[in-house]
C-alpha positions as CSV (number, residue, x, y, z in Angstrom):
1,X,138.6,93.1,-112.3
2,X,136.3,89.8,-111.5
3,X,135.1,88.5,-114.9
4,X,132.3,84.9,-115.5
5,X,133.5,81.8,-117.2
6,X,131.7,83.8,-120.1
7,X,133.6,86.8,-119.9
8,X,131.1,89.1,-118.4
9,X,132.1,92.0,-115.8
10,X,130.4,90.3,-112.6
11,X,130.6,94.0,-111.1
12,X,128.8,95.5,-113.5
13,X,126.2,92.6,-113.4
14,X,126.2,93.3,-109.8
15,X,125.6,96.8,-110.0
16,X,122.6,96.5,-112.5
17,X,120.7,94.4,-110.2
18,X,121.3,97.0,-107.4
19,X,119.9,99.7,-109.9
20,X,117.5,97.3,-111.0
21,X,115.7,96.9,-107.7
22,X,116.4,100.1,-107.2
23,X,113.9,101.3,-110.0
24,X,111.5,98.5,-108.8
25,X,111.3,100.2,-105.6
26,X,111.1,103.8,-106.7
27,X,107.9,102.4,-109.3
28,X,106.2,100.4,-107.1
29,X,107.0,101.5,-103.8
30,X,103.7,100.9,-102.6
31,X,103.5,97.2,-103.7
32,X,106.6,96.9,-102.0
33,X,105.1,98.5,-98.5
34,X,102.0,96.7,-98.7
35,X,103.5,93.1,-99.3
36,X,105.9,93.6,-95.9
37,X,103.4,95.2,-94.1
38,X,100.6,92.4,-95.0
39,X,104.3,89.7,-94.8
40,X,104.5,91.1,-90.9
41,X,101.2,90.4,-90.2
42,X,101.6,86.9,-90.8
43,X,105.0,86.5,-89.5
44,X,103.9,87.1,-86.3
45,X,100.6,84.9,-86.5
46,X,102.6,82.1,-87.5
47,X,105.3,82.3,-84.7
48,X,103.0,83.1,-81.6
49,X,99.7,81.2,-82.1
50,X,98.3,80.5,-79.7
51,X,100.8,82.4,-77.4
52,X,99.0,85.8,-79.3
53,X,97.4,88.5,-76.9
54,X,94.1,88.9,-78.2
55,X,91.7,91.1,-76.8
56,X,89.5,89.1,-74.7
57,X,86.9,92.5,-74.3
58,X,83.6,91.6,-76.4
59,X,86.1,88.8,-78.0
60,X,87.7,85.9,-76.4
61,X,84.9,86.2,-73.2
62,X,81.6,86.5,-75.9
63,X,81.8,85.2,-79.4
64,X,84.9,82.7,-79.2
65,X,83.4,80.9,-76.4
66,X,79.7,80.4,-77.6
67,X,81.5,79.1,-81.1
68,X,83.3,76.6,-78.5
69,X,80.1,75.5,-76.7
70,X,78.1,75.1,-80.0
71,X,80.8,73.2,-81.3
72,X,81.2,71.0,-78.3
73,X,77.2,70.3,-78.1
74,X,77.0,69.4,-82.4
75,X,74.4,72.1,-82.7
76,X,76.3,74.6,-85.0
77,X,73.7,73.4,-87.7
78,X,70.8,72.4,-84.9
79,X,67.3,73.1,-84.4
80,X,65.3,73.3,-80.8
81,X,68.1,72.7,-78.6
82,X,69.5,74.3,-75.8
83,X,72.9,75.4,-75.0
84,X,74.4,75.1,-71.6
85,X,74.7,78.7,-70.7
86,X,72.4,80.9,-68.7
87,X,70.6,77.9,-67.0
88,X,69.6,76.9,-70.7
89,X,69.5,79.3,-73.8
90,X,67.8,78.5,-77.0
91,X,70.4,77.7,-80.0
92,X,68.6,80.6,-81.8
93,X,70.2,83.2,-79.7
94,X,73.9,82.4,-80.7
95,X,74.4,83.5,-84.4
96,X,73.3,82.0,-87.9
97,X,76.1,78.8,-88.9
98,X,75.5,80.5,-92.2
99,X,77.7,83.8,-92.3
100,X,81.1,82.8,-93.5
101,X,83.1,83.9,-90.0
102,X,80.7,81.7,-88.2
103,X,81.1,78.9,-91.0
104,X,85.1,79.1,-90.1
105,X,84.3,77.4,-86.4
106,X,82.6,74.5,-87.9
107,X,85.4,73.9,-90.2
108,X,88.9,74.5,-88.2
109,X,90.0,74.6,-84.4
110,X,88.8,77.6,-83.3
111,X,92.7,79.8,-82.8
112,X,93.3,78.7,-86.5
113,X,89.7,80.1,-87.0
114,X,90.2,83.0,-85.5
115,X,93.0,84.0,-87.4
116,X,91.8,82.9,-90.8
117,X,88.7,85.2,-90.3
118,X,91.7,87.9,-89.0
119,X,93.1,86.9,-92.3
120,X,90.4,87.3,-94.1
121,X,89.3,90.6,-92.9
122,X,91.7,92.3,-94.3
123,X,92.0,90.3,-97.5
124,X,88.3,91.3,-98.3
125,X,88.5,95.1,-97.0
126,X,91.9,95.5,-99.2
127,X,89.8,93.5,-102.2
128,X,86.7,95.3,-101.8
129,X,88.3,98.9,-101.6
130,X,90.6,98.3,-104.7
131,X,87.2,97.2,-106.2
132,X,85.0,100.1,-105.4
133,X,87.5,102.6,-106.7
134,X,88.2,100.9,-110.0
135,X,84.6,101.3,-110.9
136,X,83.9,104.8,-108.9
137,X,87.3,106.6,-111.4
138,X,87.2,104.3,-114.4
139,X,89.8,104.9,-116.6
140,X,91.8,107.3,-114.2
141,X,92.3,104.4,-111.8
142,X,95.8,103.4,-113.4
143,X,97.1,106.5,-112.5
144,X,96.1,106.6,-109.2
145,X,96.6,103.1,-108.3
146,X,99.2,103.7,-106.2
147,X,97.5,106.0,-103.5
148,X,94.8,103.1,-103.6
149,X,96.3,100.3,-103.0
150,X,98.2,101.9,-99.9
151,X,94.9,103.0,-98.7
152,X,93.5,99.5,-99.5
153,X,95.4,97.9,-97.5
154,X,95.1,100.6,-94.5
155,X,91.4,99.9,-95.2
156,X,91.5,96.3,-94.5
157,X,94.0,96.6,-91.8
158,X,91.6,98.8,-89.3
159,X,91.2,97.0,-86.3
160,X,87.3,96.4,-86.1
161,X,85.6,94.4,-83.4
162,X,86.9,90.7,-84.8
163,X,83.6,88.7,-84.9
164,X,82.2,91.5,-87.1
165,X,85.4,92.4,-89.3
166,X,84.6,91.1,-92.2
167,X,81.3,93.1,-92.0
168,X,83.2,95.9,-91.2
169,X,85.6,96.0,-94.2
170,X,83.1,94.0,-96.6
171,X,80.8,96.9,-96.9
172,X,82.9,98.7,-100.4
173,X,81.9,95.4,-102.3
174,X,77.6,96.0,-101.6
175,X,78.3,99.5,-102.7
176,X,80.6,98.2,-105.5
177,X,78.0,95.4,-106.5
178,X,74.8,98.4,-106.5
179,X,76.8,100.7,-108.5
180,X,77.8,98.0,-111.3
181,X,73.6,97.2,-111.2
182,X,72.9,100.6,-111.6
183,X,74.7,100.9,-114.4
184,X,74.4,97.4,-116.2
185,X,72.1,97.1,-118.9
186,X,72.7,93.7,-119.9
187,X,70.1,91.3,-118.0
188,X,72.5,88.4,-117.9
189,X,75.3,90.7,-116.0
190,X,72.4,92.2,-114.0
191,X,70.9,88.6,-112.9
192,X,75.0,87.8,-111.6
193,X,74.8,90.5,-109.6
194,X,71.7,90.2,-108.1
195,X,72.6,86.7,-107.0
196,X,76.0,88.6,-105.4
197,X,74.3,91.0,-103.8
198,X,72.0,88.1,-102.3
199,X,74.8,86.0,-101.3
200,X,76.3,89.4,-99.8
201,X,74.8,88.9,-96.0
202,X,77.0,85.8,-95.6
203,X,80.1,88.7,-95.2
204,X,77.6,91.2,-93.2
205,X,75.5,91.0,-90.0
206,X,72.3,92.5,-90.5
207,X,72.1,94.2,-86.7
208,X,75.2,96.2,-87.4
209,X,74.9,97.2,-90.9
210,X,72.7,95.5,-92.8
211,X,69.5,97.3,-91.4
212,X,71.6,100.3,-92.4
213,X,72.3,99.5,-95.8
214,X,68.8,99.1,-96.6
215,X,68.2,102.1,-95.2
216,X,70.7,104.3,-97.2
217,X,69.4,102.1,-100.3
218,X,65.5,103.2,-99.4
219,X,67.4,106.7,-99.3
220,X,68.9,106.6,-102.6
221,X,66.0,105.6,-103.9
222,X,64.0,108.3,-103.3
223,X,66.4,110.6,-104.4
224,X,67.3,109.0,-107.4
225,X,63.5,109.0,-108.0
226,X,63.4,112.6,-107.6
227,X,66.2,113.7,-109.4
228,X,66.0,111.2,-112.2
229,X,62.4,111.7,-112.7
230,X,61.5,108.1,-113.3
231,X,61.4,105.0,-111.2
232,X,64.7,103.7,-109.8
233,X,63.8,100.0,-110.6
234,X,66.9,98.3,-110.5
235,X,67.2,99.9,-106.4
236,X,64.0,98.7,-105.7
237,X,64.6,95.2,-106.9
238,X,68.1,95.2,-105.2
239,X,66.2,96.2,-102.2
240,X,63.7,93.4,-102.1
241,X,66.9,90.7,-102.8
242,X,68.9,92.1,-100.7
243,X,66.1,91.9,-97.7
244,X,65.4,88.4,-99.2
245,X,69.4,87.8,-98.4
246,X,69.8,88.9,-95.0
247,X,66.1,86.7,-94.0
248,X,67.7,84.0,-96.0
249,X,71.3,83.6,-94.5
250,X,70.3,84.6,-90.7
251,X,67.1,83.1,-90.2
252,X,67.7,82.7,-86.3
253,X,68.1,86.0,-85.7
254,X,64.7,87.0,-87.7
255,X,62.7,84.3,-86.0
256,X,63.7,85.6,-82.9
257,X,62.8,89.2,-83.5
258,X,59.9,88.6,-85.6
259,X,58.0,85.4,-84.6
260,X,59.4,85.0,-80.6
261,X,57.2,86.9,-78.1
262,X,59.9,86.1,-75.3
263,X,60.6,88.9,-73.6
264,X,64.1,90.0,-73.5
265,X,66.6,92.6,-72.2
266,X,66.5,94.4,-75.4
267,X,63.1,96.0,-74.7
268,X,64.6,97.3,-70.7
269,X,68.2,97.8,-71.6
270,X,69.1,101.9,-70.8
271,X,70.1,103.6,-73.6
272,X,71.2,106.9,-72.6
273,X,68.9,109.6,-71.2
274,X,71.1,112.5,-72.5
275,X,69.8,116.0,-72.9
276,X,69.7,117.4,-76.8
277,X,73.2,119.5,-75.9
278,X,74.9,116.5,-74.0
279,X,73.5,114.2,-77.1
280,X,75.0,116.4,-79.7
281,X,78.0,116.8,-77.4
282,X,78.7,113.1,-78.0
283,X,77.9,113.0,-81.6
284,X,81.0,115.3,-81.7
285,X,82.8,113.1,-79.9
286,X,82.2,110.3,-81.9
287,X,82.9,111.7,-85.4
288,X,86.6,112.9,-83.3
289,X,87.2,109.5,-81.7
290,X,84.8,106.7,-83.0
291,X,83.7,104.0,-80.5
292,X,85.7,101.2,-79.5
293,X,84.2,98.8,-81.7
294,X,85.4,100.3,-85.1
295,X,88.6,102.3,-83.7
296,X,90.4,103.3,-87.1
297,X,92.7,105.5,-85.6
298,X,91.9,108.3,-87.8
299,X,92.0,111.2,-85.0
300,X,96.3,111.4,-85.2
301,X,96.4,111.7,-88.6
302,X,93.7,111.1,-90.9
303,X,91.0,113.4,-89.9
304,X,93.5,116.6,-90.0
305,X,94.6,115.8,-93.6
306,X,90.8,115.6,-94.8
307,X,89.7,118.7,-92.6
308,X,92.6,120.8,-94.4
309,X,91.8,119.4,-97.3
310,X,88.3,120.7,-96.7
311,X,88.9,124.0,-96.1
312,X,91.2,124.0,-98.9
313,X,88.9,122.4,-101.6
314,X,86.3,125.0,-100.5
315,X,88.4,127.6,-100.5
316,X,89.4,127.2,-104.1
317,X,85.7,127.4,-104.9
318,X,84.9,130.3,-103.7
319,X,88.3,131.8,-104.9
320,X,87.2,130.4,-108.3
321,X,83.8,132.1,-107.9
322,X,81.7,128.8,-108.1
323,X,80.3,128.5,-104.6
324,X,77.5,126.7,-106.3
325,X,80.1,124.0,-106.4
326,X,80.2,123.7,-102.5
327,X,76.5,122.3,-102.7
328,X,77.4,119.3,-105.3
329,X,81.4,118.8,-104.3
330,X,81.5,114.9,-103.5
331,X,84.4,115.6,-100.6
332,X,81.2,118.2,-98.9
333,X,78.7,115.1,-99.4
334,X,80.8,112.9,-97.9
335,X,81.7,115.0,-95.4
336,X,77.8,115.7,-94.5
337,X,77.0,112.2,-94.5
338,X,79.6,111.4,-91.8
339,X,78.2,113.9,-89.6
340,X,74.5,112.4,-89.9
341,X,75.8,109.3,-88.9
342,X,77.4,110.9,-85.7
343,X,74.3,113.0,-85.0
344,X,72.3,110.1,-85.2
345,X,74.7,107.9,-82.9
346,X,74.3,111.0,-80.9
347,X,70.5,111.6,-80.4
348,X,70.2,107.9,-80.2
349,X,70.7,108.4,-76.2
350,X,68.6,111.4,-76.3
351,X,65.5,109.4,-74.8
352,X,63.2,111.5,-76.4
353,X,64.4,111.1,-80.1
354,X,64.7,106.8,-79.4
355,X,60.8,106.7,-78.4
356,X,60.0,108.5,-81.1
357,X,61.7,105.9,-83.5
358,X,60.6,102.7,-81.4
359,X,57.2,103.9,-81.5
360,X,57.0,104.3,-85.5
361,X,59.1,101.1,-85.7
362,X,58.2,99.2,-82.6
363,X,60.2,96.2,-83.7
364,X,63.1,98.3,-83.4
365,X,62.1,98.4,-79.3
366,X,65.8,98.0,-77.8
367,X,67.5,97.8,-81.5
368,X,71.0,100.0,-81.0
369,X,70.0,101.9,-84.7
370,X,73.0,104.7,-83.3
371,X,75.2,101.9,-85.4
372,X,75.3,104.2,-88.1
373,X,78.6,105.5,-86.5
374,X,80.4,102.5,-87.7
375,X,80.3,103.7,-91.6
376,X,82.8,106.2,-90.9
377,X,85.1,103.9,-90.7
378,X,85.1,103.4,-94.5
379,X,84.1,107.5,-95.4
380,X,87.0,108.6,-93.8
381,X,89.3,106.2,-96.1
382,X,87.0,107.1,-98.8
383,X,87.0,111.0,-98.5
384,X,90.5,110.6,-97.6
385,X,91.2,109.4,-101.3
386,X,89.3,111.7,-102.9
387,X,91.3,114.4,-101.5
388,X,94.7,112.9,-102.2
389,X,93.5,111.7,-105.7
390,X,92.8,115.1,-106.3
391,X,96.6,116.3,-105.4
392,X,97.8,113.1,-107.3
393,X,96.5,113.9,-110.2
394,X,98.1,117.3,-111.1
395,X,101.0,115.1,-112.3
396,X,103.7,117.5,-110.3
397,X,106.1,115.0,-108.9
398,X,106.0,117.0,-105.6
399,X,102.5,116.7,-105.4
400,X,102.1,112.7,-106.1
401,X,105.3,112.3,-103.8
402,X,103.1,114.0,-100.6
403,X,100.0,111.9,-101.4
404,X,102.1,108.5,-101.7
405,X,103.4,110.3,-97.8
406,X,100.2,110.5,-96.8
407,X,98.9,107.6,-97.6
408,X,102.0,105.8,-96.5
409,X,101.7,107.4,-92.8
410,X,97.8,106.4,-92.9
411,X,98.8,103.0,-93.6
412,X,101.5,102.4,-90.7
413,X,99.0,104.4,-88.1
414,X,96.2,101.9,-88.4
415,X,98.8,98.8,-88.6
416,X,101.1,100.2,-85.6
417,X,98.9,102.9,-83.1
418,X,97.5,101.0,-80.1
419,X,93.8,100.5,-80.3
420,X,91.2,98.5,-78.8
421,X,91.4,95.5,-81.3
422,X,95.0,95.9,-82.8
423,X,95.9,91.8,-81.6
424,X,99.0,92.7,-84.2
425,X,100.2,95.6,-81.4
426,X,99.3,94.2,-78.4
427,X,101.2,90.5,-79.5
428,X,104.0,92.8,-80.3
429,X,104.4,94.6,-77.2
430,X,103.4,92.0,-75.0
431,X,106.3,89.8,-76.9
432,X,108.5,92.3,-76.6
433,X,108.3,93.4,-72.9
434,X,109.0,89.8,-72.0
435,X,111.9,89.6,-74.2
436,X,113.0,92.4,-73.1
437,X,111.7,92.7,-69.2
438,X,112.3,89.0,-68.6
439,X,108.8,89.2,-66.8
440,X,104.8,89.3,-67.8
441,X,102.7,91.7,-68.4
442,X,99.7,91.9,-66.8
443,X,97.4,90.5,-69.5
444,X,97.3,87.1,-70.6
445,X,97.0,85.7,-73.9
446,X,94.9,83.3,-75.7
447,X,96.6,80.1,-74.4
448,X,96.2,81.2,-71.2
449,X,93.2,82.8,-70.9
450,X,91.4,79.7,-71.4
451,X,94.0,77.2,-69.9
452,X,92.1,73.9,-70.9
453,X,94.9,71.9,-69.8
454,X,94.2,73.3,-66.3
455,X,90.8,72.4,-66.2
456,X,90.5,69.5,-68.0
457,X,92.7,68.2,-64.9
458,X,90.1,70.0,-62.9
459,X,87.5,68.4,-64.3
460,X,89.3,64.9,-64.4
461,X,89.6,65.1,-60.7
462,X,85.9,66.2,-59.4
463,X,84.5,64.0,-62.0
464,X,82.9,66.8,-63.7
465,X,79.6,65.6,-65.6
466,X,77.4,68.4,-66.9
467,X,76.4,69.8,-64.0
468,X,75.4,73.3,-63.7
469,X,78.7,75.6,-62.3
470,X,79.2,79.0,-62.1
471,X,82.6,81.4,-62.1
472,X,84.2,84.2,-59.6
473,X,87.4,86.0,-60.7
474,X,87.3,84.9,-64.3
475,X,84.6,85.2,-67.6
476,X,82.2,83.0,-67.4
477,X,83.3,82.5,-71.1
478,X,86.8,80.6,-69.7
479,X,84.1,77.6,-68.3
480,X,82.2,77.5,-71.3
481,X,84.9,76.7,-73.3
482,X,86.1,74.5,-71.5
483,X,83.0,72.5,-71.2
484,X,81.6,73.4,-68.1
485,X,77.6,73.8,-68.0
486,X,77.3,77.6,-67.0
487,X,74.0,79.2,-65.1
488,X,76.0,82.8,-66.0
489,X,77.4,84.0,-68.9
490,X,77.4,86.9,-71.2
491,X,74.7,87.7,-74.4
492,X,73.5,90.4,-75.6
493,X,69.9,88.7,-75.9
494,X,68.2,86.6,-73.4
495,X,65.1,86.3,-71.8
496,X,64.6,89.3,-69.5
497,X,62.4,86.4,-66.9
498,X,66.1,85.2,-66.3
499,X,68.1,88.9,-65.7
500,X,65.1,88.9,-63.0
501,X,65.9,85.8,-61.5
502,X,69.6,86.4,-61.5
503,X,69.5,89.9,-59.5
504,X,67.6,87.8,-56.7
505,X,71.0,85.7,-57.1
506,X,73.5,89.1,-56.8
507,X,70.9,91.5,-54.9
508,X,73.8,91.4,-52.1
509,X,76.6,92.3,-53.6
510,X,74.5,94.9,-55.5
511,X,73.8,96.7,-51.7
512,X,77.5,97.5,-51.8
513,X,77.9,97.7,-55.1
514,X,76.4,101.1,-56.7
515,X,78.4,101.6,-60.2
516,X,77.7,97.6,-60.3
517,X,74.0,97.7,-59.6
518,X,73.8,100.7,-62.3
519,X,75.6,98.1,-64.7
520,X,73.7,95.3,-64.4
521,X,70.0,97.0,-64.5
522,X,70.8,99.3,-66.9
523,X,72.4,96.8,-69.6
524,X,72.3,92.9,-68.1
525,X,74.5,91.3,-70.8
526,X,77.1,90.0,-68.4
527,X,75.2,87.5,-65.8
528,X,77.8,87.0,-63.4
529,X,78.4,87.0,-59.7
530,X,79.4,90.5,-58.8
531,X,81.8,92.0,-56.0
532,X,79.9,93.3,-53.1
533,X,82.5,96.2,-53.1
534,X,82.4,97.4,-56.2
535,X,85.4,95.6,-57.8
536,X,85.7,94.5,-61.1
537,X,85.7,90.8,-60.3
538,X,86.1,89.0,-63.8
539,X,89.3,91.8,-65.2
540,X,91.3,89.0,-67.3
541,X,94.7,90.1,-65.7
542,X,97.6,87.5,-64.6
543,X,97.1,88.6,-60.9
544,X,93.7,88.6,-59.8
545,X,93.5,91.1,-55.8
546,X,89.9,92.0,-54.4
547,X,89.6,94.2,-51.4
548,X,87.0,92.3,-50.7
549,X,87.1,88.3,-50.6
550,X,83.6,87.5,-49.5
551,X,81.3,85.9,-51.9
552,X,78.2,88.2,-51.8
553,X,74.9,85.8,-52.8
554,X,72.0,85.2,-52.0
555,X,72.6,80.9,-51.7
556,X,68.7,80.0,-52.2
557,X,68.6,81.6,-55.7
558,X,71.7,80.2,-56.5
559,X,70.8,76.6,-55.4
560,X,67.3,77.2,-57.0
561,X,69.3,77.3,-60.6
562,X,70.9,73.5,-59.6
563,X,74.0,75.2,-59.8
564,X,76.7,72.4,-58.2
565,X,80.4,74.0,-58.5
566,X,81.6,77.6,-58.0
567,X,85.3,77.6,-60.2
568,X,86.9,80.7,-58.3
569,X,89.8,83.0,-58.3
570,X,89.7,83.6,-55.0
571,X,89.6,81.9,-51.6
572,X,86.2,83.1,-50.2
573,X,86.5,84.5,-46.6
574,X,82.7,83.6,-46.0
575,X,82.6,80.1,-47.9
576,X,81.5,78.1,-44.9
577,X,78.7,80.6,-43.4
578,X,77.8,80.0,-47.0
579,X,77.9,76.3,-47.0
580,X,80.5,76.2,-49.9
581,X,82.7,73.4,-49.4
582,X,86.0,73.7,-51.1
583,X,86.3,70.4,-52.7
584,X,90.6,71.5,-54.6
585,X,93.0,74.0,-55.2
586,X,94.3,73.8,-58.8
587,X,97.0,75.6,-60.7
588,X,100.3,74.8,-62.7
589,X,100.0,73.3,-66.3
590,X,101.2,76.4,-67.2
591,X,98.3,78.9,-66.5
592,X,98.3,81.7,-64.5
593,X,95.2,80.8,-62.8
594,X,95.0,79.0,-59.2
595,X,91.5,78.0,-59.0
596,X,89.4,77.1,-56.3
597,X,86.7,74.7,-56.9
598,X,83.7,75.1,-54.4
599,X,80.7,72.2,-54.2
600,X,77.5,74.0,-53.0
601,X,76.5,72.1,-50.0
């Protein structure tokens, strides 16, 4: 038998470590999972970098690239200038510097940005829902804890639209910070608060829930009011600061709605024109799917538990004979409230419902209010917990062992099932298929999709000096980040004088181009130059084809907007009826690109 210098058994010490981790394992399990699943996360941000597949969709060809152009111009914290997109947009348009995601950019390169917000996303959902439950069960919370903090971290993990993701998972700490008001008496507590829930915009964005949360606060107010029988002062005042806030901390986007009488493509965007059935039909869809931009996953797993759970809960009130019950049961009200918020992202493309709203609030002309959708996202967690609490906290072993399950599946569904924004699966499997495949996938990633090293050659060579360019074959968003004065580009808010001018520009490809021509009048965001076959000409793949590779445009327009360089995928069959001359052929420095670079004559 091996014995120490001491004398001591080292099999025995051996074997009580073994048991010792063991019984750290069986007790906190769930610190355990949550520390290797958050570990994994990180692992593979810090070995692939820049070589991670991000999603470019409403990403890396929007947000990434106008924090790249402000940056590049010094305007992040600018007044009355004009950034080189669009022929000239006004600073305004691009985003507050104020909101902490935003405040990121000015302070790191932008990939490292990009991840520390990623970072930070799930940091404040996993904070904020740990938060919101301490002070919703009180004292029970230590005996839960377990179930919560697995759900936390599922919470923080959802893979929300990235620019927005801290809004998205920030939202438990406004409910956490009204909740404390509510119920704070002392005024010195109370005026700490208030200055939190003042300072809370600068985690939000008002357009996709802040108008919201004032709106359910307005709503709790008056029933409060009613119930309580006597004013509901403390929601007022948190009202008015929280208003106060979001003014405050996105000034831009409140001087451009309030004070700018520019017309934009807000107020001729098509919304929908469904029909009350094929509206509702939708809503049903969306409280079984969820849109793209706040995909939690939650159809594989999470909204069969909560719908059994449902039935069951229910069930057991009638059983009990206390149906009364059914009317007050938080896991009904929950439930409720999530189908509002689908009905209402439903009717939204009713047209008849949406006049109706824009013509009692006719600032909210053009203003997508079907956004209440996106606070599902955080019921289903939170109606989810309730109902596992409930099985947790019957003590049986069996029953606390199915909850940790459940919650343990949620968790590694949201951090592991494909969805539109999981950058955590797609680096994976794109990783992976390489390794394994010894070839590329199709999609490119971050490093590539922008290839500065390509086109600062390009540039280099033509002598590129501000002049106005425009893209074929790739996101406008690839030139702007690169430096390159763009007349196209995409934004969600613009003057609509220039979606005008720009379908004078495309009005030939649009002849052959139906599902195109739809696109652009119906929505207008993306101002580029479209396919005249109806071919998605600006896909972000590693292989760009077109049936068609004619550039279909009307030259005039085009010169009219002193555009000078066309940076294109493709080889333009047509370039000299045209009058394009093609001034280099670029590719190597280890992009998949080969760009050609036409001068307009």
């Amino acid at each position: 038998m091996l014995r120490s210098v001491e004398g001591h058994d080292l099999s025995d010490t051996g074997s009580g470590r073994l048991k010792g981790l063991t019984e750290s394992l069986k007790q906190r399990w769930y610190i355990w999972l949550v520390a290797f699943l958050f570990g994994l996360q990180v692992l593979v941000i810090l070995i692939f970098r820049e070589n991670s597949y991000i999603q470019i969709h409403d990403n890396l060809d929007l947000f990434m690239a106008h924090y790249q152009m402000i940056k590049l111009n010094h305007a992040f914290f600018a007044h009355g200038v004009t950034m080189p997109m669009l022929h000239g947009v006004d600073r305004d348009l691009l985003g507050s510097e104020f909101l902490l995601y935003n405040l990121l950019y000015v302070i790191f390169p932008n990939i490292v940005a990009y991840f520390i917000g990623y970072l930070l996303k799930i940091a404040i959902g996993f904070c904020g829902f740990i938060l919101l439950a301490k002070e919703v069960y009180g004292n029970r919370y230590k005996d839960i804890r377990p179930i919560v903090i697995v759900l936390a971290a599922a919470y923080g993990m959802i893979p929300v639209f990235p620019t927005y993701g801290i809004a998205f998972t920030s939202v438990p700490i406004i409910v956490w910070l009204l909740i404390r008001l509510y119920r704070t008496e002392d005024i010195k507590k109370r005026i700490v608060l208030y200055l939190g829930v003042f300072c809370y915009p600068l985690i939000s964005y008002f357009s996709y829930h802040g108008f919201f949360i004032l709106c359910y606060m307005v709503c709790a107010f008056i029933i409060v009011w009613a119930a309580k029988k006597r004013f509901p002062k403390t929601i007022l005042t948190s009202i008015c600061v929280l208003s106060a806030g979001y003014i405050v901390w996105e000034y831009r986007l409140f001087s451009a709605m309030l004070f700018d009488d520019t017309v934009t493509i807000r107020t001729t965007m098509d919304h929908g024109h469904l029909t009350v059935g094929e509206a509702l039909k939708a809503a049903a869809e969306e409280f079984f799917r969820t849109s793209f931009h706040s995909q939690d996953n939650h159809v594989y797993f999470v909204f069969w538990v909560c719908i059994t759970g449902i039935i069951i809960v229910n069930a057991m009130h009638i059983r009990k004979k206390e149906a009364k019950k059914i009317l007050t049961d938080p896991v009904n009200l929950i439930f409720l409230w999530m189908i509002f918020n689908c009905l209402i992202f439903g009717l939204y493309e009713n047209e008849g419902f949406r006049t109706f709203v824009e013509r009692l609030v006719p600032k909210l002309t053009g203003f997508e209010f079907a956004r209440t959708a996106y606070f599902n996202t955080l019921l289903w967690f939170v109606l989810l917990l309730e109902l596992i609490r409930r099985l947790y906290e019957t003590g049986k072993s069996n029953y606390r062992v199915i909850s940790g399950i459940i919650a343990s599946i949620t968790v590694i569904i949201v951090m592991f099932v494909p969805a539109v924004y999981n950058d955590f699966y797609y680096t994976c499997y794109n990783q992976a298929y390489k390794i394994i495949k010894h070839s590329d996938t199709s999609y490119v990633n971050y490093r590539e999709f922008y290839s500065t090293d390509l086109f600062d050659q390009i540039k280099e060579d033509i002598g590129y000096d501000g002049e106005w360019s425009a893209a074929y074959g790739l996101h406008p968003a690839v030139l702007q980040y690169n430096g390159i004065a763009s007349v196209d580009g995409y934004l969600g808010m613009y003057p609509q004088e220039y979606k005008d001018k720009w379908r004078k520009v495309i009005e030939p490809a649009l002849d052959g181009s139906p599902s195109l021509k739809d696109y652009y009048d119906g929505w207008g965001a993306r101002v580029i130059l479209y396919s005249g076959n109806d071919e998605n000409t600006y896909a972000p793949l590693r292989v760009m084809q077109l049936e068609d590779e004619r550039l279909m445009v009307n030259m005039n327009e085009l010169k009219s907007l002193d555009c000078k360089y066309i940076f294109s995928r493709i080889d333009f069959t047509n370039a000299e009826e045209l009058g394009l001359i093609c001034i280099g052929t670029y590719s190597g420095c280890d992009s998949p690109y080969t760009i050609y670079v036409f001068k307009v004559n």
